[in-house]
C-alpha positions, 0 to 999 in steps of 0.5 A: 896727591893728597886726595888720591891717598884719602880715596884710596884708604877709605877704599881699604876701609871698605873692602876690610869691613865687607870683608869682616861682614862677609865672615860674620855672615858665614859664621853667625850663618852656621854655614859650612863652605868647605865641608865638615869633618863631622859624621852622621848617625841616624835615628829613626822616632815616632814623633819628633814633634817640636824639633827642627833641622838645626837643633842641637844634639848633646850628651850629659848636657854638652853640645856635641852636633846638631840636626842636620835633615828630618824626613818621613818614611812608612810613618816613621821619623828619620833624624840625621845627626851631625856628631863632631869628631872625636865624639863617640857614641856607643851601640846601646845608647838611647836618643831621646829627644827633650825639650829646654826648659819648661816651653823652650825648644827641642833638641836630641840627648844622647844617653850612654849606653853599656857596649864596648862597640861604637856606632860608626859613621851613617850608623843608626841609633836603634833605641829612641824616646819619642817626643812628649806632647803636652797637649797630648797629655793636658787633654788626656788629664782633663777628658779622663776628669771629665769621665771620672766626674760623671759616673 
């Protein structure tokens, strides 16, 4: 009797600590299993160099969604945003996209703008600033040098 209660609680013991790993892969995972109550804006970029699906979206430096697809279409970005509720995010307002610290990661910041009038849901951000490649313009700054130096 005695050893049937000792199986049946390391049992119990294992099924919580599955079942507490199951719940930190979920919520480590950023995985959604019951939908979201968030709502997409899109916006559309000529370079987006750096960012990647996940990426966070904020305004004033508040984290307020995330990437959720980027796709390509007639050599044009397009950006699916995810915006948390309650969050809302004028007509006029300029998504550019920046990068964290001196080499960190990209990510989407939202500027506001003026209007009275909201984007609403599956809505596009029409004004946007691309990415800024470094490489772009490191080598412009060293070739212009170099012609410089010739003449």
């Amino acid at each position: 009797m005695n050893k049937i209660s000792i199986e049946t609680a390391v049992g119990i013991f294992i099924i919580i600590g599955l079942a507490c790993m199951a719940y930190l892969a979920v919520k480590l995972g950023d995985i959604n299993l019951f939908g979201t109550e968030q709502y997409v804006v899109n916006a559309r970029f000529s370079n987006i160099s750096g960012l990647k699906e996940g990426s966070t979206v904020e305004i004033a430096g508040v984290k307020v969604g995330k990437v959720s697809k980027i796709s390509l279409n007639n050599y044009q970005a397009f950006v699916e945003l995810l915006i948390n509720p309650g969050i809302k995010i004028q007509e006029d307002a300029i998504a550019s996209i920046r990068t964290q610290g001196i080499i960190g990661d990209k990510y989407v910041k939202i500027s506001p703008g003026g209007a009275e009038d909201y984007i609403r849901p599956q809505g596009v951000l029409t004004e946007t600033e691309s990415s800024v490649d470094i490489e772009e313009l490191v080598s412009k700054y060293i070739f212009e040098k170099k012609e410089n130096t010739k003449e």
